[in-house]
Structures are given as structure tokens and as C-alpha cells.
KEKOL-925140 format. One record per residue: x, y, z of N, C-alpha, C in turn. Coordinates in pm, whole numbers, padded with zeros to 5 digits, always signed. Each point is the difference from the previous one (the first is absolute). Example, Ala and Ser with C-alpha at 12.3 -4.5 7.8 and 13.67 -1.06 7.14 Angstrom:
BEGIN
+01319-00569+00780-00089+00119+00000+00090+00120+00000;-00035+00105-00072+00082+00119+00006-00077+00109+00073;
This chain:
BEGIN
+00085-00120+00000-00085+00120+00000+00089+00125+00000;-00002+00087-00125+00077+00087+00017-00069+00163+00128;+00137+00057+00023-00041+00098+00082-00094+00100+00005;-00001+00010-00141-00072+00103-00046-00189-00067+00002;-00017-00066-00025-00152-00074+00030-00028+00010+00173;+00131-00065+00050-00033+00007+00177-00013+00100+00009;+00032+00116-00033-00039+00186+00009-00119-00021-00039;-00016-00032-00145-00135+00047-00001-00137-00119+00076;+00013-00090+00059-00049-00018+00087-00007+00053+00136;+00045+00032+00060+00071+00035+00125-00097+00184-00019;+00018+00098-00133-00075+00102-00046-00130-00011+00003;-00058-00108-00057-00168-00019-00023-00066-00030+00144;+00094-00066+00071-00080-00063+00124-00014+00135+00085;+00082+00050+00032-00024+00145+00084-00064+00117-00073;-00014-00018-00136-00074+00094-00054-00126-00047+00066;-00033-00130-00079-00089-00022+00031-00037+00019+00127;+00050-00058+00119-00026+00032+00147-00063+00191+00040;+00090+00087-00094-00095+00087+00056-00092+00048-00104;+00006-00067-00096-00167+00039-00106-00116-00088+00073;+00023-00049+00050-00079-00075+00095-00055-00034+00130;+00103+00147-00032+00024+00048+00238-00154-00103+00105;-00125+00026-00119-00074-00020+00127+00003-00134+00018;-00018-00110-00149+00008-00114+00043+00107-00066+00021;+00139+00108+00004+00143-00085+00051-00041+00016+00200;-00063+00114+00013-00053+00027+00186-00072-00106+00050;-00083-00040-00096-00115-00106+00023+00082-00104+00003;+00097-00047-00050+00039-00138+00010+00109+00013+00090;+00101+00070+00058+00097+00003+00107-00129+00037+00111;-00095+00078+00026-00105-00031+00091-00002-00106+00036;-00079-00112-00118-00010-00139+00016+00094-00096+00074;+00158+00090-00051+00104-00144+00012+00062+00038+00154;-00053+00159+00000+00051-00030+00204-00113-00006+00070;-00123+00009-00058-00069-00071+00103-00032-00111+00030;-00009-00070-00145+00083-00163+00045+00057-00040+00064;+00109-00002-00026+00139+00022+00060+00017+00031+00166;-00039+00122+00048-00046+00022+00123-00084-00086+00067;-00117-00016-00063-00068-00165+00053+00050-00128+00018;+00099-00034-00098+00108-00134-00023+00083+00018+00107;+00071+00112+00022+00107+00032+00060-00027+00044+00166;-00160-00003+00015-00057+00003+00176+00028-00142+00018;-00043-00107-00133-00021-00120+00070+00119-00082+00011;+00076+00053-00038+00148-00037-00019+00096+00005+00088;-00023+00133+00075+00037+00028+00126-00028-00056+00113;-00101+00034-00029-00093-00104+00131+00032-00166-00046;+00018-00096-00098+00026-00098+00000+00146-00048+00063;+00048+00122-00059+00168-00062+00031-00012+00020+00165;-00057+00121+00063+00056+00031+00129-00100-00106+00104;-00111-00036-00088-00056-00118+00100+00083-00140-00010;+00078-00029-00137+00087-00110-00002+00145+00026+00092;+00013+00118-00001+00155+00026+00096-00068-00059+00129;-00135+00082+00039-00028-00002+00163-00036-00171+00040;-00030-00095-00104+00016-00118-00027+00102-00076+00009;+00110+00055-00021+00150-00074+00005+00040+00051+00111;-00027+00042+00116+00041+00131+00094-00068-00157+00098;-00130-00006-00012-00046-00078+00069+00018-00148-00021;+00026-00054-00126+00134-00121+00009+00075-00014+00061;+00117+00111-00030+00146-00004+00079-00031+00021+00173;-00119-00016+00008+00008+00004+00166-00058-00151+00043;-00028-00069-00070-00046-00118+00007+00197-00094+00086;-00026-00024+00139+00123-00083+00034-00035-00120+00122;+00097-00067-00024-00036-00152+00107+00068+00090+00089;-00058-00087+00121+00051+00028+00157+00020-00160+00082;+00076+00013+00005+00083-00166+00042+00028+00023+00132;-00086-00077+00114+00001-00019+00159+00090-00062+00025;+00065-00007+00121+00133-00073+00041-00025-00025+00093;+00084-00132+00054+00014-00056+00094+00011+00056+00082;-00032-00006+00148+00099+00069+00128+00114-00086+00000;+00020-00119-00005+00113-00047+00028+00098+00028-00104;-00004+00042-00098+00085+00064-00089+00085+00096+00023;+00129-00021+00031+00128+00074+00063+00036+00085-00127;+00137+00117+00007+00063+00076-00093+00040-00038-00112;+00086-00185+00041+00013-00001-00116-00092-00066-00097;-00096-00126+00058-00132+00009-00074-00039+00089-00055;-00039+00105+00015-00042+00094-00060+00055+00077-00110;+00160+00002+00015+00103+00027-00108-00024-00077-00103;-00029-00193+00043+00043-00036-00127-00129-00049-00098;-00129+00040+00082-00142-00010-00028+00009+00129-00068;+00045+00103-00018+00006+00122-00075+00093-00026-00132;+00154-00070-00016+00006-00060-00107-00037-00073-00066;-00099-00107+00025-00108-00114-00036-00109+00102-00079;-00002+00053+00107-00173+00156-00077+00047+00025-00152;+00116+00130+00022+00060+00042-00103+00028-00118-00123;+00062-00087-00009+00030-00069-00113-00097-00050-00022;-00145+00014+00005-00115-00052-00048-00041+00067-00101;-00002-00060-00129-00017+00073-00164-00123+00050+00024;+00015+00115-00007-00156+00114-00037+00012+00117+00106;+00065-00071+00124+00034+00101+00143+00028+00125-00038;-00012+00129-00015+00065+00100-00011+00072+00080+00132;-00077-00003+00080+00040+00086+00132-00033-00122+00171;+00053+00013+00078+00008-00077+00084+00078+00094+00141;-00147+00017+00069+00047+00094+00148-00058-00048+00103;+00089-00023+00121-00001-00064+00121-00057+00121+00082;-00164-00070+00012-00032+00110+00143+00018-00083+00128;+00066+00080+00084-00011-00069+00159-00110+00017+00067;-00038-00073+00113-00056+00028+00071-00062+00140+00080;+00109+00058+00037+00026+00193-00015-00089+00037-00050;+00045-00029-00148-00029+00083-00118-00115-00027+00003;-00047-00075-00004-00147-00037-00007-00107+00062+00053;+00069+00015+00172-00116+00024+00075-00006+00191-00044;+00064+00012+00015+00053+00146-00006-00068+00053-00123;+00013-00093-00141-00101+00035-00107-00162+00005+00016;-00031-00105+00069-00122-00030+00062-00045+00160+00077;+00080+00042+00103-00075+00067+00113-00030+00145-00112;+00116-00011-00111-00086+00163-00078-00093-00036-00055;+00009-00126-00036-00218-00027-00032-00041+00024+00022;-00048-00090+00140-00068-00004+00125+00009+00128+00079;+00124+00065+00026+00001+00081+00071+00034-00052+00191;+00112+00038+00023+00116-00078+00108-00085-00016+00124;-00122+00086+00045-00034-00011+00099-00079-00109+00043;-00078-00037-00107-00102-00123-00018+00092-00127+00008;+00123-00001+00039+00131-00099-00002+00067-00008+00138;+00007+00137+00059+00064+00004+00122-00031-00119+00093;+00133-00045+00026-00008-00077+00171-00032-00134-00091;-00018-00044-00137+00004-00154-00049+00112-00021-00058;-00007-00184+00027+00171-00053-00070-00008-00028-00128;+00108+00089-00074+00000-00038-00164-00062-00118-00042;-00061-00057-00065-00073-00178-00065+00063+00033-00121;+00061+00109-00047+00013-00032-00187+00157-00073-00008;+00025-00100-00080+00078-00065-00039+00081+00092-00055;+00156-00042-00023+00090+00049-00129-00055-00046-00141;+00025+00071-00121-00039-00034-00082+00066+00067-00172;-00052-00057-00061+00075+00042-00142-00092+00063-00079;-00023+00060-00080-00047+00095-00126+00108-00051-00141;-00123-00052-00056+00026-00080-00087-00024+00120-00166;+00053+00071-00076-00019+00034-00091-00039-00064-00172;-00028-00049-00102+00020-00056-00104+00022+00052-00091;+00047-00042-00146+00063+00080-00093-00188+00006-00092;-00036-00079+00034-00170+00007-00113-00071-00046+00153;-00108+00072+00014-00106+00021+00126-00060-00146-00034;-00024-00061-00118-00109-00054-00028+00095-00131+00064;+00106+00000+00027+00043-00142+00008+00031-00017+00128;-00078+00077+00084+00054-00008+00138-00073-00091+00066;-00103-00074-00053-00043-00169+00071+00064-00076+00008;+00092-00018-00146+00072-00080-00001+00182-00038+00083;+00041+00179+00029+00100-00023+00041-00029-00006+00149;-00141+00036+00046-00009+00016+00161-00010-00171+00028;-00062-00108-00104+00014-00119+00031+00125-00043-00013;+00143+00058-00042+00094-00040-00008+00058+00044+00171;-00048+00132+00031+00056+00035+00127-00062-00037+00145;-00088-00073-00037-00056-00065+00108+00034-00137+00022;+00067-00092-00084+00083-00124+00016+00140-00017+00072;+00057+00169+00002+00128+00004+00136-00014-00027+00094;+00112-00060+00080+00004+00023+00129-00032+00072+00114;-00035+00062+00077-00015+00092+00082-00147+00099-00056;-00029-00028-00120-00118+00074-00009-00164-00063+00109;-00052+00100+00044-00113-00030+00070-00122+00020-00102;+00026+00089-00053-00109+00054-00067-00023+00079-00084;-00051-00001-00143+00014+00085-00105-00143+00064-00046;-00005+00136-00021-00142+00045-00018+00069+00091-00150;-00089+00041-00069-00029+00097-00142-00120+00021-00050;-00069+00001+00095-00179-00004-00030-00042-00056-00100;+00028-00179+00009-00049-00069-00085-00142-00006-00035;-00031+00005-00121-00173+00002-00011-00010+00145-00056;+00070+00099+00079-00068+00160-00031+00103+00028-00087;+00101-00020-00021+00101+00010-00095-00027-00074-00183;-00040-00078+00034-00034-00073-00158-00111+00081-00003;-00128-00005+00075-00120+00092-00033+00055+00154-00036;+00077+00106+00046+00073+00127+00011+00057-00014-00157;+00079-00096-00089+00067-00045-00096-00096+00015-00071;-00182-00105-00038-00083-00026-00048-00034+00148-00067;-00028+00053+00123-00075+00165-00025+00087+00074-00073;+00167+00001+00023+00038+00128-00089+00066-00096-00145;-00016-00095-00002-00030-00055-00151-00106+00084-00067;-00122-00035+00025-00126+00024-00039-00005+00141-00014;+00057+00100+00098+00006+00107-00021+00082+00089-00115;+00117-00091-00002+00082+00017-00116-00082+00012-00151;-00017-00143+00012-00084-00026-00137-00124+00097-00028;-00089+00047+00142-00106+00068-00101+00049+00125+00014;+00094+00072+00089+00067+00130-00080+00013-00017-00147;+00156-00143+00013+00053+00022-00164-00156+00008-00112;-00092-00077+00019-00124+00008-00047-00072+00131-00047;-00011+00058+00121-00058+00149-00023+00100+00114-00085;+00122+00001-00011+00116+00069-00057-00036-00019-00141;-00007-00153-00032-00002-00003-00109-00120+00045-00070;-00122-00006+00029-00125+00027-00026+00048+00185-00040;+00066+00078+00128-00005+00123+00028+00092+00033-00153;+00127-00054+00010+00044+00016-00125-00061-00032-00141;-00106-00101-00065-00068-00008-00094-00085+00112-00020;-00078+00053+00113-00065+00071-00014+00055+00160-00070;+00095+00004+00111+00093+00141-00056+00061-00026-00130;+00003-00109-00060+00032-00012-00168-00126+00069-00075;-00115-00079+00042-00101+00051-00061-00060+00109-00026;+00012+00061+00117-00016+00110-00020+00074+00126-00060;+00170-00040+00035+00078+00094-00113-00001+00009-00117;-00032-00161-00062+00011-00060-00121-00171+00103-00060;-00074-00035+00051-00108+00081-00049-00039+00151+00001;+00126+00089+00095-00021+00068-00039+00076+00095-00113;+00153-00105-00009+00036+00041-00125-00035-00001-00097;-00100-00171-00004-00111-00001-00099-00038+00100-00067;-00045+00100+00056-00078+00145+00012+00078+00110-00084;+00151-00027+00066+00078+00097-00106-00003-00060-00124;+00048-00143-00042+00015-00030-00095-00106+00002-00121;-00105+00019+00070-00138-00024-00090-00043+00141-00040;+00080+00084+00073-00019+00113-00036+00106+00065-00138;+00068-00098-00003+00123+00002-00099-00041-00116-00151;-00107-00060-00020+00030-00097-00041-00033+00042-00178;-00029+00116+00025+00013+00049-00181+00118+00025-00026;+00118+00052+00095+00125+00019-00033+00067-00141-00011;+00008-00080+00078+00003-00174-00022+00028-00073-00150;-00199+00057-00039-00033-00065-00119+00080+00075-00139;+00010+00116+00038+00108+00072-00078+00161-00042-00073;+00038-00047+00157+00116-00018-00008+00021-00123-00069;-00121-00062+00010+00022-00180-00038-00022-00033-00187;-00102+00142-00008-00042-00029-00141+00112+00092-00067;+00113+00030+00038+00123+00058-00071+00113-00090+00009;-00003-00095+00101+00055-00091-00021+00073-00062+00128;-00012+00110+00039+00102-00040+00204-00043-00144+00006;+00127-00049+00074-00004-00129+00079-00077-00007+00120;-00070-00107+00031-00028+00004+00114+00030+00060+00120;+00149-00055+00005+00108+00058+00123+00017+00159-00035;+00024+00056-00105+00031+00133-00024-00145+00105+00025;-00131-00076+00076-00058+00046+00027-00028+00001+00140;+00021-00115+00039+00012-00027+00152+00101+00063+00089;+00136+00032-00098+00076+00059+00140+00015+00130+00070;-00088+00082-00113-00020+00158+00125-00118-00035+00119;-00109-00107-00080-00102+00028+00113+00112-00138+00135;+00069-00079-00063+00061-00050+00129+00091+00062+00101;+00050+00099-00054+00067+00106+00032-00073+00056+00095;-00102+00035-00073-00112+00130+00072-00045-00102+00125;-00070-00106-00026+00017-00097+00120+00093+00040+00140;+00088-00057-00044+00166-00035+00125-00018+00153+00043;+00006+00085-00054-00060+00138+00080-00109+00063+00054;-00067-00067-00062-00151+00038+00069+00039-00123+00201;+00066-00099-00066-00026-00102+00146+00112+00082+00071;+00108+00049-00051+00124+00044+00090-00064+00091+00075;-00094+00126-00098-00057+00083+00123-00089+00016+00087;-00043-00146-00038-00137-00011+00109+00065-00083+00109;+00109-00092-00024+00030-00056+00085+00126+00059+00119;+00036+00124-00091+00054+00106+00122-00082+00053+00117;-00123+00054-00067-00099+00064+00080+00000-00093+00084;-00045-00113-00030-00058-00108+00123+00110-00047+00077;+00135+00011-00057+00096-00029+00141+00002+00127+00086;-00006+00115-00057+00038+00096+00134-00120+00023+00078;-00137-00028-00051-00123-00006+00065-00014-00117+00128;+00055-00103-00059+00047-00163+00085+00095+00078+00099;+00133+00056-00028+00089+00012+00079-00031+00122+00087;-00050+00061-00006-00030+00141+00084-00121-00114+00143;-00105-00047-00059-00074-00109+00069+00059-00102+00073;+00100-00101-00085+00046-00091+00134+00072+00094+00084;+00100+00099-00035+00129+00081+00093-00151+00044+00096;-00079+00059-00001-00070+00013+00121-00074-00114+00044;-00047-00091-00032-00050-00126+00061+00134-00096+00066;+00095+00034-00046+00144-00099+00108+00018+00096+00113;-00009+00150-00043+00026+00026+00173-00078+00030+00092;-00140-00022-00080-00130+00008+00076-00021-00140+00073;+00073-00104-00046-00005-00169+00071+00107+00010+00104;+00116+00043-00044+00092+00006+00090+00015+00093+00151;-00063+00099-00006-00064+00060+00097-00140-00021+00082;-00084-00047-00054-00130-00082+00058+00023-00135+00047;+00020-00096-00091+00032-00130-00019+00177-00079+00047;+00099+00007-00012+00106-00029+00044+00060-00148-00052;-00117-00098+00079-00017-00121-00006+00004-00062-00134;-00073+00111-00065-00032-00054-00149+00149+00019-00116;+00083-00079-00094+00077+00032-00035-00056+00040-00183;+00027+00129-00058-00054-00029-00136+00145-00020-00086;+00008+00002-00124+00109+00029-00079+00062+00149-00019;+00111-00026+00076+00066+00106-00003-00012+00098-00144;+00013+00145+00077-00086+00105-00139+00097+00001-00090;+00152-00033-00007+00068+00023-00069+00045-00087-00140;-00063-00167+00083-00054-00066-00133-00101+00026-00085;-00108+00079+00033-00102+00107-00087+00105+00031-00132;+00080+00033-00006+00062+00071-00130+00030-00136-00054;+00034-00099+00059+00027-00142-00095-00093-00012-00074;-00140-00016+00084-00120-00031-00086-00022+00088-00085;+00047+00097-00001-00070+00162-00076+00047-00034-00182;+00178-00062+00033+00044+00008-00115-00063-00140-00107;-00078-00090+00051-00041-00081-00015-00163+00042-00077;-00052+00042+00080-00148+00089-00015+00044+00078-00167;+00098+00099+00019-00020+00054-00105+00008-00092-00123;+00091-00108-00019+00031-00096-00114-00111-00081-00035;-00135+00011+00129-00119-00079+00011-00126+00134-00095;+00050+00136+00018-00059+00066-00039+00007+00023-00141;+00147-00017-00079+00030+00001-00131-00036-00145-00041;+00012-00112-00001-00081-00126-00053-00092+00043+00001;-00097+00047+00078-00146-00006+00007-00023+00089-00112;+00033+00130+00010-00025+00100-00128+00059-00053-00117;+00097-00097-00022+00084-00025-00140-00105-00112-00011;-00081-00071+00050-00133-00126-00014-00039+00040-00044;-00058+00117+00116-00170+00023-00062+00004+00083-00111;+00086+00048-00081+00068+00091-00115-00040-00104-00121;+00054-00074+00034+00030-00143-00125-00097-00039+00014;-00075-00041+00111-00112-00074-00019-00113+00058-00042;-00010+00140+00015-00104+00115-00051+00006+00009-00166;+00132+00020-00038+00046+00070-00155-00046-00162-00080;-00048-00139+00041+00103-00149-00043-00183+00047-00113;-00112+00032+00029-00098-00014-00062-00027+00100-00146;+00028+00095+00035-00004+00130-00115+00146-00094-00103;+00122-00041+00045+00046-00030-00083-00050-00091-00131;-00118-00093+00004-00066-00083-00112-00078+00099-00097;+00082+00060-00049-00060+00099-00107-00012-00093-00166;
């Protein structure tokens, strides 16, 4: 393709864009308010899947111990732990520690004047949450173990739910994204149909297909670049006050840090130029059967 054609493509599409100011407005309208809709649920998907993995990685065995279990028992019941494939982290609470964690629960006074009952014990970490049945049945066949808990039962059920949750997010995204095709795609429709004597023009002189398609694909990838700007700084002005509106109310709650926002952003926009370079092609694909 020589240079001089990419000019004059690259010329027609922005001409065109502002001989057309209102329906080039109407369709970057379209593609960030799409877009802005795609990109609420997007946010909200990913930061309910972070707050999902947040609540995995807290998923850990707790391994009871013997009383009769001396220092170095316990030393070498802690190398036994560790070299168990999947183990990631492995911490010895004492007795102490225990109670002492307990009384900021509870609160120390409701404790005063009774003798510690909590055992020494281990905190069992895993490298995948989901496999922690299996390695807590590996850590309950040692020596010196009394007793192993990981809230069997509520843990596979806890697993069940953010499967399911996964899937009908990913579900709804996708729906959210078809939709926002459709609607960009139709309303370029609108420009193009408003063009389609110039089209038939071009075709009954002889243009190629493609030599007709690439200003309005052009005009496309720009119409989506600027709608899909609007809708990131509209998104980003919105989450930057909804993260420090959680983080000051909420605490507990962890979202995705705001600064991965610009990861997704650069992503969004490349989601915004496909969509306009589609619905471009897929608008112009009918007027071409002249």
C-alpha cells in the first residue's frame, strides 16, 4: 500500500469525522456509554474476584499438639510440616501466643484468674487453598499431632460458591460486552447509511472493496479511541473516589489497588478500538453488494 493512499485514507476519515460532527458525537456517545457500562461491570468483577482470592489465601489448617510434645518434637514436627508438597508457610503458635491472641477477641477480663486450656499449635498455609483437605490429611498422620481443624465441610461449600460466582460474573461480562457491540455497531450503522450514496459511488467507478472500507475503518478505531477515553477517565475519576471511600469506611475490605486501574485502562482502550474497527466493517460489509 503505497503512502500516498494511507494519506488519503487517513484524509477522508477525519474529513469525514467532522462533516459528520453530529453522527461522529452520536456514535463516541454510544461507544463511552457502553463502554462505561462494560467497564462498571468490569470493575466490579475483577475487584469482587480479588476480594475472592483475599478470602482463599486466608483459608489455613491449624494442627493441635500434644502436651507431651517437648522442643525438640516440635522442631522436628515443624520440618516434617514444611517438606510437605503444597505447604507454603508453616508457624508455631505456643501456648502464650494463643491465649494472649484469644483474650483480644474475647477481651482479657472475661479470662482473668483461668488456666490457659489452649494447646501449642501450628498454622498451616497452602500453595492452592483448594488442596488443603488433602494436605491437612497428610498432617494429621504425624506424630505428636492431637488434632487438625480447616473448617471441613464450610471450606468445600465456601469453594462451591465462589466458583459459581465466578462463572455467572464471567457470564454477565460477556452478555454486557455483546450488548455494547450492538449497540456501537448500530449506531455506526447510522453513520454509514447515511453515507451509502457515496459508497455506491465509489463502487460503480470501480473502488475495491477494501479501498472503500478503510477510511470508514479508520473512522471506526477513532470514533472507539474517543469514546473509550471518555469512559476511562469517567471510570477513573469514579473508582479513585470509591477506593478511598472503602478504605476509609470499610478497612477490612481489600479492593484492587487504584494504580492497577491504568493497567486495565490501557487494555479498555484496545477493547474500545476493536469494537469501533467491528462495528465499522460490520456496518460498511452490506452497502458493499452493489
Amino acid at each position: 500500500m503505497r503512502l500516498r493512499t494511507i494519506k488519503y485514507f487517513f484524509r477522508e476519515s477525519f474529513t469525514s469525522l467532522v462533516r459528520n460532527r453530529w453522527m461522529s458525537l452520536a456514535s463516541v456517545g454510544a461507544v463511552a456509554s457502553a463502554l462505561i457500562i462494560l467497564g462498571s461491570f468490569l470493575l466490579l468483577s475483577v475487584n469482587f474476584d480479588y476480594i475472592l482470592k483475599d478470602v482463599e489465601s486466608q483459608v489455613e489448617i491449624t494442627a493441635y499438639l500434644e502436651d507431651s510434645l517437648d522442643k525438640n518434637g516440635i522442631s522436628r514436627l515443624n520440618n516434617h510440616l514444611t517438606a510437605i508438597i503444597g505447604v507454603k508457610e508453616v508457624n508455631f503458635i505456643s501456648k502464650k501466643a494463643a491465649i494472649e491472641e484469644f483474650k483480644e477477641q474475647v477481651g482479657k477480663e472475661l479470662l482473668e484468674g483461668i488456666d490457659n486450656p489452649l494447646p501449642n499449635s501450628f498454622r498451616i498455609k497452602v500453595n492452592d487453598p483448594h488442596e488443603v483437605a488433602v494436605v491437612a490429611e497428610k498432617v494429621e498422620k504425624f506424630a505428636g499431632i492431637d488434632e487438625v481443624k480447616y473448617g471441613k465441610g464450610v471450606v468445600e461449600k465456601l469453594f462451591k460458591i465462589i466458583h459459581w460466582v465466578r462463572l455467572i460474573g464471567l457470564a454477565i461480562m460477556i452478555v454486557f460486552a455483546a450488548v455494547s457491540v450492538f449497540i456501537i455497531s448500530n449506531t455506526i450503522r447510522l453513520t454509514v447509511f447515511a453515507r451509502r450514496r457515496e459508497i455506491n459511488i465509489m463502487k460503480y467507478i470501480g473502488a475495491t472493496d477494501w479501498f472503500v472500507r478503510w477510511p470508514f475503518l479508520i473512522e471506526g478505531i477513532v470514533l472507539g479511541l474517543i469514546g473509550s477515553s471518555i469512559a476511562i477517565g469517567v471510570l477513573g475519576i469514579a473508582y479513585n473516589y470509591l477506593y478511598i471511600t472503602v478504605k476509609l469506611n470499610l478497612p477490612m475490605i481489600s479492593l484492587v489497588p487504584k494504580e492497577q486501574f491504568y493497567d486495565y485502562a490501557l487494555g479498555f482502550l484496545g477493547i474500545g478500538m476493536l469494537i469501533g474497527a467491528f462495528g465499522s466493517s460490520f456496518s460498511i460489509k452490506r452497502f458493499l453488494n452493489v
